[in-house]
BALOGU-283133 format. One record per residue (C-alpha): residue in one letter; x, y, z. Coordinates in steps of 0.2 Angstrom, whole numbers, padded with zeros to 4 digits, always signed. Layout:
AXYZ ...
This chain:
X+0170+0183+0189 X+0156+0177+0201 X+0145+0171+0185 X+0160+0162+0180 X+0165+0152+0199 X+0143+0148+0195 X+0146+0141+0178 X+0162+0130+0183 X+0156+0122+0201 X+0139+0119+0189 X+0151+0109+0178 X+0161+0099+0192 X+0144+0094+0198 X+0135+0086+0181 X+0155+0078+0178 X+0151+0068+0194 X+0135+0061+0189 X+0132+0042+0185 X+0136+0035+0168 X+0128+0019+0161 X+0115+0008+0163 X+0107+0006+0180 X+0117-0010+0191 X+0104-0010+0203 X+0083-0015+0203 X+0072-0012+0218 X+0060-0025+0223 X+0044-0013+0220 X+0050-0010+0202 X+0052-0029+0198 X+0043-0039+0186 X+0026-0045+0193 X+0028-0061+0184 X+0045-0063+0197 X+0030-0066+0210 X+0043-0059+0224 X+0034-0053+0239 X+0037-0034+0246 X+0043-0037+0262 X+0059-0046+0263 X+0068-0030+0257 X+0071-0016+0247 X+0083-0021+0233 X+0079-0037+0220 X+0093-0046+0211 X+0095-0036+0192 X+0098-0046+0179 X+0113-0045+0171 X+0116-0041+0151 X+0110-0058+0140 X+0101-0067+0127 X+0084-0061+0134 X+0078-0045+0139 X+0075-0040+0158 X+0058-0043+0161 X+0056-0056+0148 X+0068-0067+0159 X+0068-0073+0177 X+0087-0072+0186 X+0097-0087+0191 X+0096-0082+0208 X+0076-0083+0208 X+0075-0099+0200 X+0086-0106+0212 X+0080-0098+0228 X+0062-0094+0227 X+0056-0108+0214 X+0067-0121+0217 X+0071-0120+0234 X+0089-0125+0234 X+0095-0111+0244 X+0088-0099+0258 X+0098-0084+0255 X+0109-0075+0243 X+0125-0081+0252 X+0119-0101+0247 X+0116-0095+0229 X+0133-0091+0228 X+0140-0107+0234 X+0128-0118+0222 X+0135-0105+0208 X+0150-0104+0210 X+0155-0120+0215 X+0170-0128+0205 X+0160-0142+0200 X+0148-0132+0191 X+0132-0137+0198 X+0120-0127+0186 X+0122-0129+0166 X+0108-0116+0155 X+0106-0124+0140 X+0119-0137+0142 X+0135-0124+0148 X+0140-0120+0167 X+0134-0102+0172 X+0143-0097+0187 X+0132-0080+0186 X+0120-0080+0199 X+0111-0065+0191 X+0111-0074+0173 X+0096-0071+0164 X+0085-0086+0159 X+0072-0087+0147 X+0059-0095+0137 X+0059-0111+0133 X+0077-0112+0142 X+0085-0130+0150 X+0091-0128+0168 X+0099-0145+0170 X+0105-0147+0190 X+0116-0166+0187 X+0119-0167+0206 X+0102-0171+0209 X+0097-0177+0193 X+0083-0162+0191 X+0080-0155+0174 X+0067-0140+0171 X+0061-0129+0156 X+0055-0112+0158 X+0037-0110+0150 X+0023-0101+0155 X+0008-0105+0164 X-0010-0099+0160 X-0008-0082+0166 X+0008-0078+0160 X+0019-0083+0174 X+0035-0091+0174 X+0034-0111+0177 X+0050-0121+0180 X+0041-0139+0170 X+0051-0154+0174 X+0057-0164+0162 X+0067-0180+0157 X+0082-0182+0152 X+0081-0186+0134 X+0069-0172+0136 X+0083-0159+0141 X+0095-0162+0126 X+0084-0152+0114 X+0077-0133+0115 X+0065-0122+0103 X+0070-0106+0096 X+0060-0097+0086 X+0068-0087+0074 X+0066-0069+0073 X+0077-0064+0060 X+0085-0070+0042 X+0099-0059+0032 X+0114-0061+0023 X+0131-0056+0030 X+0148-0054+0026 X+0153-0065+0010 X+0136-0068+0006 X+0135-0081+0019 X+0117-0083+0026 X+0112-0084+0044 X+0098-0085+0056 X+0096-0074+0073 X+0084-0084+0088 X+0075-0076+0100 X+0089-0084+0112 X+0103-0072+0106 X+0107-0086+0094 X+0116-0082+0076 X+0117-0100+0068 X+0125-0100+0049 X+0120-0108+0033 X+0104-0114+0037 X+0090-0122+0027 X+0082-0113+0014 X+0067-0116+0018 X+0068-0108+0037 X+0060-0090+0039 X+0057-0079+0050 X+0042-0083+0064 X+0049-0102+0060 X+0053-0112+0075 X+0067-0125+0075 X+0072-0138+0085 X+0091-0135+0094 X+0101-0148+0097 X+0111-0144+0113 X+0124-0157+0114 X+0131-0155+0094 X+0125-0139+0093 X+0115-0140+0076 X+0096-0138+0068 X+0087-0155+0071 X+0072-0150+0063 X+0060-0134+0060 X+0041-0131+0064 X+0034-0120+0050 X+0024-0103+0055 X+0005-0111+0047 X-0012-0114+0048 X-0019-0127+0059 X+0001-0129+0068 X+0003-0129+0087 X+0007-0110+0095 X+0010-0102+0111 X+0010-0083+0116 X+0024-0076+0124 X+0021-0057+0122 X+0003-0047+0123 X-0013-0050+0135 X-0014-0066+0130 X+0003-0074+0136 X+0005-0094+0142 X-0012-0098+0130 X-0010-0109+0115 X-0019-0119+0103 X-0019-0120+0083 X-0018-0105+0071 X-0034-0102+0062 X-0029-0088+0050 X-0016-0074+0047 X-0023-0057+0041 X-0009-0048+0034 X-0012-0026+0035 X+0002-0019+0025 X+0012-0005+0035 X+0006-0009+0050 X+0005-0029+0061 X-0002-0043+0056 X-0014-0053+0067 X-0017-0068+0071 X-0031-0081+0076 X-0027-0095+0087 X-0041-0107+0092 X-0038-0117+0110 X-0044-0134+0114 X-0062-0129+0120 X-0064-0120+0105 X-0061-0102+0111 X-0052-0091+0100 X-0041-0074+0103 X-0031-0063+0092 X-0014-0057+0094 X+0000-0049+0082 X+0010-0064+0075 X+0027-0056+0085 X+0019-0063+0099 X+0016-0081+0093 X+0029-0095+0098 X+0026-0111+0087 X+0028-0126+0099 X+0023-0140+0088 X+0017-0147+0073 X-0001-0151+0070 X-0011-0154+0086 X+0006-0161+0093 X+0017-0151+0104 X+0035-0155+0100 X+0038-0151+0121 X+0030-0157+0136 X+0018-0144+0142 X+0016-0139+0161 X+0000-0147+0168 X-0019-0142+0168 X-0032-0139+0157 X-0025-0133+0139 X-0036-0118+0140 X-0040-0102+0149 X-0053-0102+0162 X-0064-0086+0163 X-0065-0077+0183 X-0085-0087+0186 X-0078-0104+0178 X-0061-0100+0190 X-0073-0097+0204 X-0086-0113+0199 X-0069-0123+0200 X-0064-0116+0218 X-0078-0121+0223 X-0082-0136+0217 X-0066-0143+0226 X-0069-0133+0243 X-0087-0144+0242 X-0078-0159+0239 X-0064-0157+0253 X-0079-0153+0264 X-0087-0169+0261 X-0071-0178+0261 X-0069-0172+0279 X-0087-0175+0284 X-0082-0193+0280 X-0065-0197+0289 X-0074-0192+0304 X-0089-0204+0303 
């Protein structure tokens, strides 16, 4: 009777315990790429369920908080958000989520203030909110990660957005970009996966550098790899997963964020502080004569 009363409070006990995912994040276990400092509290805003994953995306509450300044604090996010006006549009619809999860290549368009921004990386793999214009804004990229055929034989596209489009062009594979129209919602145009075309990495060690792809060497059952030469004629390799084409030729079809179009190493990164410390110094030296 007493191993029984054992086995039934055991039961009541594991019958109380959490089910689901986790609704909460804290701020030491957030992505490094968020660039949130440890001391202004414990908990960081979770992003919620969307077209990107959570640490391939930066929260709406972030981008309007720390990066864009707009807001001091949480309780100012929510008014901007929520606001009947719908003050923030993500790829041309209101989003009244302030943990909604935005992503590569994404349009945060602000019409109150006339702002519009694309998310891209930096150099070192870090989100950068790059201005843009307007014309700018009414177009996205989306690289498609998938091509099947579903029900009725109709054929359909999946982007790396969350994006199912149907009946596109034949000649549209998977690893192709296309070009989005965000106000009539259809394909403008499509950047082929190919030597010598314009491609960004958004996955691996070498994430935010771009330049033209070299060649593909294909290893059956395993990944292919790819080599991409930058604009100072340095190369690196990656799995072609990780490769986002952005343009076509030595063209980029967006406006990229500025500085050099390469990757520095840690003495040419050092060289360069320098060099501009030295001439802040002499700068100074002569103001004061």
């Amino acid at each position: 009777a007493e191993y029984m009363g054992i086995i039934q409070l055991l039961r009541q006990d594991f019958t109380k315990m959490p089910r689901g995912p986790r609704k909460h994040l804290k701020r030491i276990y957030a992505p490094s790429h968020w660039m949130l400092d440890k001391l202004s509290g414990i908990w960081a805003p979770k992003p919620s369920s969307g077209p990107h994953k959570l640490r391939e995306c930066l929260p709406l509450m972030i981008v309007i908080r720390n990066r864009l300044k707009y807001a001091l604090n949480y309780r100012e996010v929510m008014m901007i958000v929520k606001d009947k006006a719908g003050n923030i549009k993500i790829d041309n619809k209101v989003r009244r989520d302030p943990h909604y999860p935005v992503g590569f290549n994404d349009v945060v368009s602000i019409e109150k203030t006339g702002d519009f921004f694309r998310l891209l990386y930096d150099m070192k793999g870090r989100f950068v909110l790059h201005k843009i214009v307007a014309n700018e804004a009414k177009y996205k990229l989306c690289k498609v990660v998938r091509r099947g055929t579903g029900a009725n034989s109709i054929p359909y596209i999946l982007t790396h957005d969350g994006r199912t489009i149907r009946f596109p062009h034949p000649d549209i594979k998977a690893n192709d970009t296309i070009k989005f129209n965000l106000e009539e919602n259809k394909i403008d145009g499509c950047l082929k996966f190919e030597t010598g075309n314009m491609v960004m990495a958004t996955g691996g060690n070498n994430i935010g550098r771009y330049g033209s792809v070299l060649k593909t060497e294909h290893h059956p059952a395993s990944f292919d790899i790819v080599h991409v030469k930058e604009a100072n004629g340095n190369t690196f390799a990656t799995r072609s997963q990780n490769l986002f084409v952005i343009g076509q030729g030595h063209q980029p079809s967006i406006t990229l964020p500025k500085g050099k179009p390469y990757k520095l190493s840690i003495l040419e990164e050092k060289a360069e502080r320098l060099h501009k410390k030295s001439q802040k110094v002499v700068k100074q030296k002569k103001q004061e004569v």
